[in-house]
N, CA, C and O atoms as a GROMACS GRO file, in nm:
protein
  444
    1UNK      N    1   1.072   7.106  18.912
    1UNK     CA    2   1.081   7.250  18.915
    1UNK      C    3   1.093   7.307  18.775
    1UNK      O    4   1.116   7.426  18.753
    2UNK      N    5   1.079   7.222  18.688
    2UNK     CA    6   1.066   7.314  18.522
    2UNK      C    7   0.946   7.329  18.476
    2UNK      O    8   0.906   7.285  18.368
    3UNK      N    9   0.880   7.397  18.559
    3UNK     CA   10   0.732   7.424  18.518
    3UNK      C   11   0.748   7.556  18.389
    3UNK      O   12   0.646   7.552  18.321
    4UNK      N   13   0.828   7.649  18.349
    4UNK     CA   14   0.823   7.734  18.279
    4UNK      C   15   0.951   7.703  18.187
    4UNK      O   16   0.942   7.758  18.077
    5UNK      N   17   1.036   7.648  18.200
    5UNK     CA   18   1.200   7.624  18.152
    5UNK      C   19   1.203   7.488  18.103
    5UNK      O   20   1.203   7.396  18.184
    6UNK      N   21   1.205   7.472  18.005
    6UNK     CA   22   1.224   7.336  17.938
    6UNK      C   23   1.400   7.266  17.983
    6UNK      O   24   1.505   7.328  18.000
    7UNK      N   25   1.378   7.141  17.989
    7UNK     CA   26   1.550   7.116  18.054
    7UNK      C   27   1.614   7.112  17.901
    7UNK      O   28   1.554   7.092  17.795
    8UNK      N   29   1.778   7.141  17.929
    8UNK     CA   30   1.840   7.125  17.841
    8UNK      C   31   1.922   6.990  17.846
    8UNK      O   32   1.980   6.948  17.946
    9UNK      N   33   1.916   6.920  17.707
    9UNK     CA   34   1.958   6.817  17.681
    9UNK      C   35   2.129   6.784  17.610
    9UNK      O   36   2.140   6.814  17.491
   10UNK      N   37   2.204   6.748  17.653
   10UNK     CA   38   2.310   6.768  17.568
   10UNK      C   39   2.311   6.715  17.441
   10UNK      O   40   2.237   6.618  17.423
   11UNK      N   41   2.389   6.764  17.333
   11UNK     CA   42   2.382   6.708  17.229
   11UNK      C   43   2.448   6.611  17.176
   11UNK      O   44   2.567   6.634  17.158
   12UNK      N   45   2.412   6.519  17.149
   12UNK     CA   46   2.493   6.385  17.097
   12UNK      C   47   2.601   6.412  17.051
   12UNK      O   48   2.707   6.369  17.096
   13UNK      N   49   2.588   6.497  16.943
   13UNK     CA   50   2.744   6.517  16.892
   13UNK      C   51   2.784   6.624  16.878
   13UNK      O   52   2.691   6.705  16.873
   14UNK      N   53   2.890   6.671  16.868
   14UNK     CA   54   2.913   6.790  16.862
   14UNK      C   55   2.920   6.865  16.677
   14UNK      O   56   2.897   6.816  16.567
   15UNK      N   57   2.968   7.013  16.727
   15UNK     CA   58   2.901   7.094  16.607
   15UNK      C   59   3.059   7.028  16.477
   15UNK      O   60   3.177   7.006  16.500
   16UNK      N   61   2.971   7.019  16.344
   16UNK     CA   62   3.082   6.985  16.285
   16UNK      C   63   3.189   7.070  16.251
   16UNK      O   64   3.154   7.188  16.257
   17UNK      N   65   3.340   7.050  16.208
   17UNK     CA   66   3.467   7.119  16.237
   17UNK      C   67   3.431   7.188  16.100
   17UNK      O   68   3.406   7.122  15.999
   18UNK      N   69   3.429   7.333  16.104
   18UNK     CA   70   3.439   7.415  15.978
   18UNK      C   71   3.566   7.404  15.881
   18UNK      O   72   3.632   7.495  15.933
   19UNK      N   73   3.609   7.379  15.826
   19UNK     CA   74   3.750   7.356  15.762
   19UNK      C   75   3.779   7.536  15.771
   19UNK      O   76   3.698   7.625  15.799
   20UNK      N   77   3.940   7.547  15.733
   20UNK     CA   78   3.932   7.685  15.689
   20UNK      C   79   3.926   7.757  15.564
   20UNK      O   80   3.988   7.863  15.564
   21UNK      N   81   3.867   7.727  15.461
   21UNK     CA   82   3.834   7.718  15.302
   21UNK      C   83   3.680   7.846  15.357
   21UNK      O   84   3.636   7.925  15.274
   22UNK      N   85   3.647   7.841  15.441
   22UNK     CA   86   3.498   7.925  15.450
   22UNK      C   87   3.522   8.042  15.499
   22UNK      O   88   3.445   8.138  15.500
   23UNK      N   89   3.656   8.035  15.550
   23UNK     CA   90   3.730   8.150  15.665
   23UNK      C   91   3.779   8.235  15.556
   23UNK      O   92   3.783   8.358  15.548
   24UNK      N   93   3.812   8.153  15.480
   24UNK     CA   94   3.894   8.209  15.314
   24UNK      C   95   3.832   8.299  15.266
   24UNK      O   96   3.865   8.418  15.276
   25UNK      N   97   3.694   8.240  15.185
   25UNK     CA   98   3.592   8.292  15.102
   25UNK      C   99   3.554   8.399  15.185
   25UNK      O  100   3.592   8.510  15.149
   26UNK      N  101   3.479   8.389  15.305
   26UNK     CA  102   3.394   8.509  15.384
   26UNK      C  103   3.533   8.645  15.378
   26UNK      O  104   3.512   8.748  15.314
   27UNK      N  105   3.667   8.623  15.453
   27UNK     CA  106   3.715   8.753  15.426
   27UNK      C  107   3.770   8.810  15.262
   27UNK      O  108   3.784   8.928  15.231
   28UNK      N  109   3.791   8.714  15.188
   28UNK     CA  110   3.776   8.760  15.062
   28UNK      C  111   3.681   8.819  15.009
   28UNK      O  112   3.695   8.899  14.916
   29UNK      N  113   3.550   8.779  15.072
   29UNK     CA  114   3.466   8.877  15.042
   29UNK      C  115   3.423   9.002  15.096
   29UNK      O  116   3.338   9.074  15.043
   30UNK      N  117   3.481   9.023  15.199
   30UNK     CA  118   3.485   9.126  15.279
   30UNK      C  119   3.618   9.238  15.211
   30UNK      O  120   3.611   9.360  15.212
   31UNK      N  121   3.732   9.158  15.156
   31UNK     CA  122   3.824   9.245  15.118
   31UNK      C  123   3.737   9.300  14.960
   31UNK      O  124   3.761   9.419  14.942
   32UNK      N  125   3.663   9.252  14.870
   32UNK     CA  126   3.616   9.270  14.777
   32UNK      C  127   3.482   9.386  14.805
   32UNK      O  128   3.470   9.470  14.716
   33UNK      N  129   3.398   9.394  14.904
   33UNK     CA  130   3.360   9.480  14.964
   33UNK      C  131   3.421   9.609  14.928
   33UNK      O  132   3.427   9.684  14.831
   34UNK      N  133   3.460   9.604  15.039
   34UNK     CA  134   3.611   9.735  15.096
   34UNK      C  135   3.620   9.797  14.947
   34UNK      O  136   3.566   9.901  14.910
   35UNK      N  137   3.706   9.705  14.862
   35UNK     CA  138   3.739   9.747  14.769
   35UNK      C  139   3.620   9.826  14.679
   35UNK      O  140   3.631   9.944  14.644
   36UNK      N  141   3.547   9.770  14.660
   36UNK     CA  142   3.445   9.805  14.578
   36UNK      C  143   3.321   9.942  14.606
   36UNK      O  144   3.233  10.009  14.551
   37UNK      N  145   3.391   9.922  14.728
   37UNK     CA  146   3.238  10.014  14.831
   37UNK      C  147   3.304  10.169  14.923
   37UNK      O  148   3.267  10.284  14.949
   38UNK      N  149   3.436  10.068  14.950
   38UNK     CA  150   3.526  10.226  15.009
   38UNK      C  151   3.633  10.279  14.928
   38UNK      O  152   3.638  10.398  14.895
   39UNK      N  153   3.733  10.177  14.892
   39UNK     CA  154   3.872  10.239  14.860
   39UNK      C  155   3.888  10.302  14.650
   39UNK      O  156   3.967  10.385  14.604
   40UNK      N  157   3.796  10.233  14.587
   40UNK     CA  158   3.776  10.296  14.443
   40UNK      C  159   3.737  10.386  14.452
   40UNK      O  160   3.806  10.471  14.394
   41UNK      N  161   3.610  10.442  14.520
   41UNK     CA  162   3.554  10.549  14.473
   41UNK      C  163   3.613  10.668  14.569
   41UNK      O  164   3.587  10.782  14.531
   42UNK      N  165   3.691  10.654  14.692
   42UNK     CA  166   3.777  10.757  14.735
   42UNK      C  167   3.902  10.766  14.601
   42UNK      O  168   3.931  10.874  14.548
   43UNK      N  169   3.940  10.689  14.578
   43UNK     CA  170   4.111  10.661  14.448
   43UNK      C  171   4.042  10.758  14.358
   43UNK      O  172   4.104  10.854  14.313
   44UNK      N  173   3.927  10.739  14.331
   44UNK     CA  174   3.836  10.805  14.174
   44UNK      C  175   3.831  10.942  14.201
   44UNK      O  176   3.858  11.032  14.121
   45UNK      N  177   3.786  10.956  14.343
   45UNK     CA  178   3.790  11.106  14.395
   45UNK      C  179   3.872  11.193  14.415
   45UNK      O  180   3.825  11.305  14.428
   46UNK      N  181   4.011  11.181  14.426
   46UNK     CA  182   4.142  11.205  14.470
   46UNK      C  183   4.222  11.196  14.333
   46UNK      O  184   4.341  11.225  14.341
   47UNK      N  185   4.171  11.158  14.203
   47UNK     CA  186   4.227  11.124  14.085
   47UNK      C  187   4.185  11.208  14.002
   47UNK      O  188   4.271  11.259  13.930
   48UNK      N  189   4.024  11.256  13.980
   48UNK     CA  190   3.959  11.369  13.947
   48UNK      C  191   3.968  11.530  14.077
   48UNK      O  192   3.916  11.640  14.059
   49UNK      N  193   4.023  11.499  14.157
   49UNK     CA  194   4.095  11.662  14.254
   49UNK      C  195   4.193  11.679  14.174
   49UNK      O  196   4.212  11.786  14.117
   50UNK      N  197   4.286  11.550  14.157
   50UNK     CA  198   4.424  11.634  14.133
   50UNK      C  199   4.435  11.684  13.977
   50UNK      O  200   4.512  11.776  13.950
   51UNK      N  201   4.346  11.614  13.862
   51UNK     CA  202   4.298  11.640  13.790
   51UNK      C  203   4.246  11.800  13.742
   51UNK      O  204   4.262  11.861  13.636
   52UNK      N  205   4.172  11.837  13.877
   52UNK     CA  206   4.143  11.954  13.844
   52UNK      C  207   4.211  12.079  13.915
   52UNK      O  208   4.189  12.192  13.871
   53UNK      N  209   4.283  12.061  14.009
   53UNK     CA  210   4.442  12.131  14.025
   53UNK      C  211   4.547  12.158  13.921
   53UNK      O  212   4.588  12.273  13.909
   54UNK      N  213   4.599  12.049  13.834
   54UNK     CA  214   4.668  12.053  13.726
   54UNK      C  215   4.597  12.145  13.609
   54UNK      O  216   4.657  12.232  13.547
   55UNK      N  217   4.461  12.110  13.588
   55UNK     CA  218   4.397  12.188  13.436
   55UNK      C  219   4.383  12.386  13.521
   55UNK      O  220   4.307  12.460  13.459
   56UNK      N  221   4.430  12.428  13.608
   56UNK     CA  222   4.369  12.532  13.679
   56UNK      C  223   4.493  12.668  13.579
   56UNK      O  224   4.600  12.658  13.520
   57UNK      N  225   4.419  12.754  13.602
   57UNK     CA  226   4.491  12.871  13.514
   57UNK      C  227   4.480  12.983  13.542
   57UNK      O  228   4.374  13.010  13.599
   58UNK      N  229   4.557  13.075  13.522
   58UNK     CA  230   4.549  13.238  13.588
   58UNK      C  231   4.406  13.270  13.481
   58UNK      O  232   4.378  13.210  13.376
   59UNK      N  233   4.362  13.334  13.519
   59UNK     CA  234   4.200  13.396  13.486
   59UNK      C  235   4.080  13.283  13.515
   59UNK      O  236   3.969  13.319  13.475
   60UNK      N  237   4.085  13.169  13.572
   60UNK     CA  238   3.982  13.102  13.594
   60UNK      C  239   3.879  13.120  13.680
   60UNK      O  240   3.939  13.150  13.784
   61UNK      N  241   3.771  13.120  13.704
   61UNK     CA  242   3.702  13.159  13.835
   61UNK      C  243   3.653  13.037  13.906
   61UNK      O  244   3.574  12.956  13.858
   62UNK      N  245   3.731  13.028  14.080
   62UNK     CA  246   3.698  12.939  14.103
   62UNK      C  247   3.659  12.903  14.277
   62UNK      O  248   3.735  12.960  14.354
   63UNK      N  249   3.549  12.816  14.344
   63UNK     CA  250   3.535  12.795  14.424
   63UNK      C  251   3.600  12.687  14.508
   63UNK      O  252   3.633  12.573  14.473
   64UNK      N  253   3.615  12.763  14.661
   64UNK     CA  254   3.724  12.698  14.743
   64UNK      C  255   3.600  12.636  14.859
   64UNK      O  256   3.478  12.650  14.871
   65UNK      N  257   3.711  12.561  14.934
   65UNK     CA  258   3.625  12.478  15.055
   65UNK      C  259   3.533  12.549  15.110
   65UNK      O  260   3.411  12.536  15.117
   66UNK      N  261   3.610  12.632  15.150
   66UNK     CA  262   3.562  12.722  15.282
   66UNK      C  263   3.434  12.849  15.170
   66UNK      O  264   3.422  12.957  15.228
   67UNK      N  265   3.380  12.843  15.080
   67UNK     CA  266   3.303  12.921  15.009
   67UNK      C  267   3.319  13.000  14.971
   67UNK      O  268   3.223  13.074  14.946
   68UNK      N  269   3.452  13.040  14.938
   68UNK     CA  270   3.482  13.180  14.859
   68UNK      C  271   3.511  13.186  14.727
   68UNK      O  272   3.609  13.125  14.683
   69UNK      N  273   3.422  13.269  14.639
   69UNK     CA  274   3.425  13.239  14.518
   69UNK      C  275   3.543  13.384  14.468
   69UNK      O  276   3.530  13.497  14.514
   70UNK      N  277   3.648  13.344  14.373
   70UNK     CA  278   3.729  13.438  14.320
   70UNK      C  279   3.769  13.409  14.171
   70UNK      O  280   3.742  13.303  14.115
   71UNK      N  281   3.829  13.503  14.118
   71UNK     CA  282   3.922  13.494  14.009
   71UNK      C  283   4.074  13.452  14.061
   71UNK      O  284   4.121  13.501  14.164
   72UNK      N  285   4.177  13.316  13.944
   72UNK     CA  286   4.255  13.336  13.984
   72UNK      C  287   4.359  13.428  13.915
   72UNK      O  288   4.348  13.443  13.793
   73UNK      N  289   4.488  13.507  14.001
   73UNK     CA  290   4.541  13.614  13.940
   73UNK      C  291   4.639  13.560  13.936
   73UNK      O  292   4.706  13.629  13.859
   74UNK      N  293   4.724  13.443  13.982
   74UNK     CA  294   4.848  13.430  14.032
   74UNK      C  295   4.852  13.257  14.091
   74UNK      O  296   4.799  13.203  14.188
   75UNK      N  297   4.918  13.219  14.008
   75UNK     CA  298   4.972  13.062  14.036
   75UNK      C  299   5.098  13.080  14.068
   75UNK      O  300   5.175  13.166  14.026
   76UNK      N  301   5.125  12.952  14.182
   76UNK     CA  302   5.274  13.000  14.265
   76UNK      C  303   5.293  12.831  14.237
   76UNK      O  304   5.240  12.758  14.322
   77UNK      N  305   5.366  12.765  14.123
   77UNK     CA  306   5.423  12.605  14.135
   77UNK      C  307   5.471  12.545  14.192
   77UNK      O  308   5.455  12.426  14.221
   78UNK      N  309   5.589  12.669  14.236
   78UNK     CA  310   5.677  12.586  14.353
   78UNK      C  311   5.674  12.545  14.486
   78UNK      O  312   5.740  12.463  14.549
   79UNK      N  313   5.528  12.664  14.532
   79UNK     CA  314   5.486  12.586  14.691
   79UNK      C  315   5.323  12.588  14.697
   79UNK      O  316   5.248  12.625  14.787
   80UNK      N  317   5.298  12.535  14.568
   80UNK     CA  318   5.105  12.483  14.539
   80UNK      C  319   5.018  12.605  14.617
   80UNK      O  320   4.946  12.581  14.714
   81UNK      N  321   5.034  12.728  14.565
   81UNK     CA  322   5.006  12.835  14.646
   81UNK      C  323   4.926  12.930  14.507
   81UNK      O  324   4.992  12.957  14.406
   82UNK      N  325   4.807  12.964  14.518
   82UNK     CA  326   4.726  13.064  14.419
   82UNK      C  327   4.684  13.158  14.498
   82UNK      O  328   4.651  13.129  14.613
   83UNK      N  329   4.677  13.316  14.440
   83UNK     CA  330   4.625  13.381  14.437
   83UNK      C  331   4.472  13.455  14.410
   83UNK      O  332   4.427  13.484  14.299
   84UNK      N  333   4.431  13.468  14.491
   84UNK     CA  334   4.270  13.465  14.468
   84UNK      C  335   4.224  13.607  14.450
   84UNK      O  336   4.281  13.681  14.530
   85UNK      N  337   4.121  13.685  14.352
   85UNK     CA  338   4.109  13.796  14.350
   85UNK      C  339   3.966  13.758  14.357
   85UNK      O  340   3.903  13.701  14.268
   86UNK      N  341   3.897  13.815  14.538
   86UNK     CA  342   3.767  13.795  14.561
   86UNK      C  343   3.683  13.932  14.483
   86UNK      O  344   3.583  13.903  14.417
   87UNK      N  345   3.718  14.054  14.491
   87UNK     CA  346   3.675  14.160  14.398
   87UNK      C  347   3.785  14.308  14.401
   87UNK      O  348   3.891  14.330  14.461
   88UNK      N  349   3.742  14.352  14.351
   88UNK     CA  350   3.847  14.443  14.308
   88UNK      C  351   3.969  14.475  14.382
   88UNK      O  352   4.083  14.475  14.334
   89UNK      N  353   3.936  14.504  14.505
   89UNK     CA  354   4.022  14.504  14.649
   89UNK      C  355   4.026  14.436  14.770
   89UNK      O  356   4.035  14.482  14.884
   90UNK      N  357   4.016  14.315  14.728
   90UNK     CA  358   4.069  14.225  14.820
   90UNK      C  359   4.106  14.078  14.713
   90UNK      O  360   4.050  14.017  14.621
   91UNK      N  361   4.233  14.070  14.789
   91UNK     CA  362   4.306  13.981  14.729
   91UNK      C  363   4.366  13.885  14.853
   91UNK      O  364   4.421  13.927  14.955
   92UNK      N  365   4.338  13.737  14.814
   92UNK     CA  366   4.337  13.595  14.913
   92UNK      C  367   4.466  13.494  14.861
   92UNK      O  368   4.492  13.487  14.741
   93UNK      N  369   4.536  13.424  14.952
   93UNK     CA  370   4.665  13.368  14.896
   93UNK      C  371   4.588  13.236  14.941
   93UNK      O  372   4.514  13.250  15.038
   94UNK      N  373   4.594  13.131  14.892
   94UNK     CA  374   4.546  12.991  14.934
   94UNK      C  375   4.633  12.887  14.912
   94UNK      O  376   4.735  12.921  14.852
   95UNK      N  377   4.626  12.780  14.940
   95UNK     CA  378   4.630  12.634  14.855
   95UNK      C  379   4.577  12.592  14.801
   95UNK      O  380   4.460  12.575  14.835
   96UNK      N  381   4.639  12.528  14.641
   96UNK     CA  382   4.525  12.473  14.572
   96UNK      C  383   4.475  12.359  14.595
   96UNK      O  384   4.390  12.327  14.512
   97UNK      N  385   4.493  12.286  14.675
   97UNK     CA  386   4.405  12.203  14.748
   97UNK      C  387   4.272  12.223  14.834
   97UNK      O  388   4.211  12.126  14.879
   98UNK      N  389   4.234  12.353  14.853
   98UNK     CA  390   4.152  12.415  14.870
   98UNK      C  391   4.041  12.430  14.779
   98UNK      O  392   3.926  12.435  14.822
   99UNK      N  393   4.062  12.437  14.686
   99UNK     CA  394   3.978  12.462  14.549
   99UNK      C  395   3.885  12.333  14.516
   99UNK      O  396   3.945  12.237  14.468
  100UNK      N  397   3.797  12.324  14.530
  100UNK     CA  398   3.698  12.239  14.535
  100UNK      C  399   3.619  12.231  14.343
  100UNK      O  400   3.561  12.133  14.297
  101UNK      N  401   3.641  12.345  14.278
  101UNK     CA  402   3.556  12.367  14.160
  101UNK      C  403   3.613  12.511  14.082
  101UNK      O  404   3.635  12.625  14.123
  102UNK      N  405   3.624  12.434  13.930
  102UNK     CA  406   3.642  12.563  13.886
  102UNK      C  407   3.448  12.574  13.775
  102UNK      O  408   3.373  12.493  13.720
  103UNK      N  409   3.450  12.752  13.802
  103UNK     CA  410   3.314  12.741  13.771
  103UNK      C  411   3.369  12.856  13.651
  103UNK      O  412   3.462  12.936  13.655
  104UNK      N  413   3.230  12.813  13.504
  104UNK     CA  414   3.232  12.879  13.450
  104UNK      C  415   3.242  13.015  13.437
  104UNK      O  416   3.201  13.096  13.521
  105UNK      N  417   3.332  13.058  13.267
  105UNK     CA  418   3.362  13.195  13.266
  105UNK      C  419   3.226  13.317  13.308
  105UNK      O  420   3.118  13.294  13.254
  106UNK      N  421   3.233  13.415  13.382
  106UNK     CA  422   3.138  13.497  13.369
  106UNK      C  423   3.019  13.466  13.510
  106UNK      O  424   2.910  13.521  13.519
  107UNK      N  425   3.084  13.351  13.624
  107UNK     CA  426   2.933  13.328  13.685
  107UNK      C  427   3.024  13.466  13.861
  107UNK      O  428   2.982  13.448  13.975
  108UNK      N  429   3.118  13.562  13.835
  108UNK     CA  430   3.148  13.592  13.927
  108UNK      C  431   3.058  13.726  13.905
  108UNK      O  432   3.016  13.782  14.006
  109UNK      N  433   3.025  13.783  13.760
  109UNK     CA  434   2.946  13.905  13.737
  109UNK      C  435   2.822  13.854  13.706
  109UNK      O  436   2.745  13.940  13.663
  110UNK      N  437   2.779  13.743  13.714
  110UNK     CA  438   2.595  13.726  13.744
  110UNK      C  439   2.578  13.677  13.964
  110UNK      O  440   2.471  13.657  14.022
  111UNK      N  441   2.679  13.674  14.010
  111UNK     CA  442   2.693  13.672  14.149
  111UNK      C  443   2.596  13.807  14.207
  111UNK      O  444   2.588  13.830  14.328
   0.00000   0.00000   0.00000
């Protein structure tokens, strides 16, 4: 009856015992991965944010997450809180964690 199915034969011996030295290397290289591919270049990203939170200054003009471009009028230190002046009469309270970019002097009057 194996007209289409070849029979299966057992194998003389069995598969040889992997030591665990290969178990080693493969997730070491998997942790070297990770490292290299996810967790630096988030650290790099989060190192240049806070970077540009700290250099931030009353008169800077600058863009937030959510797309609102303002002047800032008002830095608050003690609860990471800026003041945003979107144009003459209207004025925005944020977090500076919000702030994605500060953009050069002068690009709020070529807007």
């Amino acid at each position: 009856m194996s007209l289409f199915i070849s029979e299966a034969h057992a194998a003389g011996a069995g598969a040889p015992a992997g030591g665990g030295m290969e178990m080693f290397i493969m997730l070491g290289m998997f942790a070297l991965i990770f490292y290299f591919m996810i967790y630096r270049p988030q650290a790099k990203r989060v190192k240049e944010h806070k970077n540009l939170m700290a250099s931030m200054s009353k008169g800077d003009e600058v863009l937030t997450g959510g797309g609102l471009v303002g002047k800032i009028v008002k830095i608050s230190d003690d609860n990471d809180y800026i003041l945003l002046a979107l144009n003459e009469a209207n004025e925005v309270t944020i977090k500076k964690d919000f702030v994605t970019a500060v953009l050069p002097k002068g690009t709020l009057k070529s807007l």
